[in-house]
Legacy VTK file of the C-alpha trace (Angstrom):
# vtk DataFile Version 3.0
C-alpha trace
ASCII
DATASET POLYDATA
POINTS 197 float
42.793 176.262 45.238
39.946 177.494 47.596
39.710 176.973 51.176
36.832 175.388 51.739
35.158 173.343 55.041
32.681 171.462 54.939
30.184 170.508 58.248
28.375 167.689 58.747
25.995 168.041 61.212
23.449 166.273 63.728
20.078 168.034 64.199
19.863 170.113 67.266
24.061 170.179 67.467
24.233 173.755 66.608
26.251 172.870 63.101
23.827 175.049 60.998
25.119 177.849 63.681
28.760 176.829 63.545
28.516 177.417 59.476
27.200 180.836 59.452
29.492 182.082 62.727
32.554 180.604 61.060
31.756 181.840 57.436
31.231 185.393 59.355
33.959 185.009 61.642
36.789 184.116 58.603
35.239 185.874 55.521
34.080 183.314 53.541
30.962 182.767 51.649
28.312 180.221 53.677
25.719 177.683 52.014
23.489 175.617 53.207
19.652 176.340 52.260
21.346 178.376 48.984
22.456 174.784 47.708
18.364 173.822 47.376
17.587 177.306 45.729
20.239 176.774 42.978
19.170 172.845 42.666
15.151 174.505 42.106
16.412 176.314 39.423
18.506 173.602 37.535
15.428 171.118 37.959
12.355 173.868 38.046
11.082 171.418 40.789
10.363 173.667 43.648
12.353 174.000 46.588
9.908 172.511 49.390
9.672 169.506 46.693
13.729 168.944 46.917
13.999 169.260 50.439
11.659 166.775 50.891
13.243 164.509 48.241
16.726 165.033 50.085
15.913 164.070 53.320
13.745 161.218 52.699
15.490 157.826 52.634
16.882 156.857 49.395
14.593 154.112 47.245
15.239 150.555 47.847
16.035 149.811 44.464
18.926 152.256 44.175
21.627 150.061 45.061
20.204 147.588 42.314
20.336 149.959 39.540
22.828 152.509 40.205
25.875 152.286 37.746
24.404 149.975 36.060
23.768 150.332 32.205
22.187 147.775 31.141
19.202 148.506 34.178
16.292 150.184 32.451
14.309 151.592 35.335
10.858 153.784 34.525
10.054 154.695 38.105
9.634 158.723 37.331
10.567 159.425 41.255
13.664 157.574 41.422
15.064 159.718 37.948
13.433 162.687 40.216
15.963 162.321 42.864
18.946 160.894 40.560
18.581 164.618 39.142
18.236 166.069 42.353
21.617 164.281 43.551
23.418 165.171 40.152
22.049 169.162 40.082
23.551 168.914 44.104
26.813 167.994 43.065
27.398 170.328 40.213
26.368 173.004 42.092
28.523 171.864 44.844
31.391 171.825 43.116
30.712 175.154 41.247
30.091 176.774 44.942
33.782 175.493 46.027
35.473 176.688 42.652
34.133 180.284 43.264
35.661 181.139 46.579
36.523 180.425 49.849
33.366 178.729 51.709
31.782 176.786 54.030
28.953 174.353 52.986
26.832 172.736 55.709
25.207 169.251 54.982
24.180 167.886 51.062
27.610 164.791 51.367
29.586 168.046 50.649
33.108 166.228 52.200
32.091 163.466 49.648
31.436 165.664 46.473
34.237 167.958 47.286
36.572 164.993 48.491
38.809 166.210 45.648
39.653 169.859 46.486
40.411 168.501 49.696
38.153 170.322 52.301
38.256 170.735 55.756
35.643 168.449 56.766
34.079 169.022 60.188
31.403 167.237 61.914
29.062 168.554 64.933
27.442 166.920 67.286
25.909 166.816 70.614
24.160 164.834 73.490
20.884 163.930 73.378
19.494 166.643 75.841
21.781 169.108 74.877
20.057 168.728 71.274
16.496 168.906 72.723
17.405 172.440 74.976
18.621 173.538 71.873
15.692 172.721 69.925
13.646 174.195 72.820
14.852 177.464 72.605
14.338 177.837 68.945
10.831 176.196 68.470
8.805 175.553 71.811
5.998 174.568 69.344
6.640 170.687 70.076
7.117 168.788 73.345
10.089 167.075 74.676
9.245 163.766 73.839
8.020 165.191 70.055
11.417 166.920 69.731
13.290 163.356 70.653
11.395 161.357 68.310
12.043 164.334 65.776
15.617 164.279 66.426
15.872 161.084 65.983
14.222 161.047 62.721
16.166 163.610 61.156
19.511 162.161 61.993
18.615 158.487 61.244
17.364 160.239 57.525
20.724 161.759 57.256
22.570 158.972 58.113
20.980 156.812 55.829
21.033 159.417 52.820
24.693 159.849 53.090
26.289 155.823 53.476
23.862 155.733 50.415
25.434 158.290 48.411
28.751 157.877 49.878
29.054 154.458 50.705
30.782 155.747 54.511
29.587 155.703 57.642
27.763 159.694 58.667
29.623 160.593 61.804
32.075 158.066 61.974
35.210 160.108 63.043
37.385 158.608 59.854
35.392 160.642 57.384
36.435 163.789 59.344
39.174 166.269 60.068
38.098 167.574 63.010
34.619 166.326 65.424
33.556 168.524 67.739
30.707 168.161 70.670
28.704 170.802 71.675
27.181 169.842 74.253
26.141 172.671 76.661
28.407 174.902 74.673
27.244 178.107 73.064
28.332 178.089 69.505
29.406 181.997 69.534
32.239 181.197 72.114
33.509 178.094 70.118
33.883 179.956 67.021
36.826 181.943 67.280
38.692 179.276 68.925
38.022 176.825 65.840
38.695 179.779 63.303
42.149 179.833 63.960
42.763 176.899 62.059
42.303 178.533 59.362
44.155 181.453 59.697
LINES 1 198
197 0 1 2 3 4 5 6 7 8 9 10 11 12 13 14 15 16 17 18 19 20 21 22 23 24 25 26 27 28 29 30 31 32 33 34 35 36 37 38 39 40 41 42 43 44 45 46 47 48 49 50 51 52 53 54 55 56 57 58 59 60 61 62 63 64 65 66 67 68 69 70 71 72 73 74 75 76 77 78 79 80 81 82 83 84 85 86 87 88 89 90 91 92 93 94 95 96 97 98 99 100 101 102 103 104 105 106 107 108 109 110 111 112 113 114 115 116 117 118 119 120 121 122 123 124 125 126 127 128 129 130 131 132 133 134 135 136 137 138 139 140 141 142 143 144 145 146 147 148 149 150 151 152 153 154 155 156 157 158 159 160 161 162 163 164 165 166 167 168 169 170 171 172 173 174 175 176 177 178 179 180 181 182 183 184 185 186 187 188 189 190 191 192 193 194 195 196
């Protein structure tokens, strides 16, 4: 069987960063934005369209009519992102059958909970989030980055107890949790790699 980590990341933490260095660092193929390219072509729905679909809260009537048969549900958007979910998970799983990887994000610890992955999860303090946010996009205040921060997270939080039914960041879903706070990623790296080795 593959080796294969997964990340689960807050916005601003650096995960994203984390991924690629430690993909790099130990030879292994990375996803993250390649998951929503493959998912465009199983759906021909178009990539800004699934993004958007994937981090927007699920629909309130999900927990209703999930799993259950006898439910007959005509809402065209919810079958949209029911698709969206399934295409993710195929993929997913086809991704981690292929090779050695790392796959940031998409309730990839979840999907893959059977090939038993290294599941990591990144995250950071609040200002340490913002500087890093800063010195990627200085497009948007502080206060703008907060509220965006906040956003993001509380949209990935919600999107994966949905589809996973545990807690995002609790440290029981995880192997490993590691803070970044005022820590450059690059230095980190080789000291988590050897893990692996």
């Amino acid at each position: 069987m593959n080796k294969i980590i997964t990340i689960g990341r807050e916005f601003g933490s650096g995960g994203r960063e984390l991924g690629r260095r430690l993909a790099e660092e130990l030879g292994f193929e990375y996803y993250d934005n390649e998951i929503i390219t493959e998912i465009s072509k199983h759906t021909a729905l178009s990539e800004q369209y699934i993004k958007q679909i994937i981090e927007c809260t699920p629909h309130q009537l999900f927990p209703i009519t999930v799993g259950h048969s006898l439910t007959v549900h005509h809402d065209h958007a919810f079958h949209l992102v029911q698709s969206v979910y399934a295409a993710q998970e195929k993929i997913i799983k086809d991704l981690a059958e292929k090779s050695n990887c790392v796959i940031v994000g998409r309730c990839a610890d979840y999907i893959l909970k059977d090939y038993k992955p290294f599941r990591l999860f990144v995250y950071a303090e609040m200002e340490s989030k913002v500087a890093r946010c800063m010195a990627r996009d200085d497009s948007l205040t502080e206060k703008q980055l907060r509220r965006k921060i906040r956003a993001v997270d509380k949209n990935r939080s919600r999107y994966y107890s949905f589809y996973t039914g545990n807690n995002w960041g609790a440290r029981t879903n995880y192997d490993l949790c590691i803070n970044t706070t005022n820590t450059e990623i690059k230095e980190i790296v080789p000291v988590i790699s050897k893990i692996f080795e």
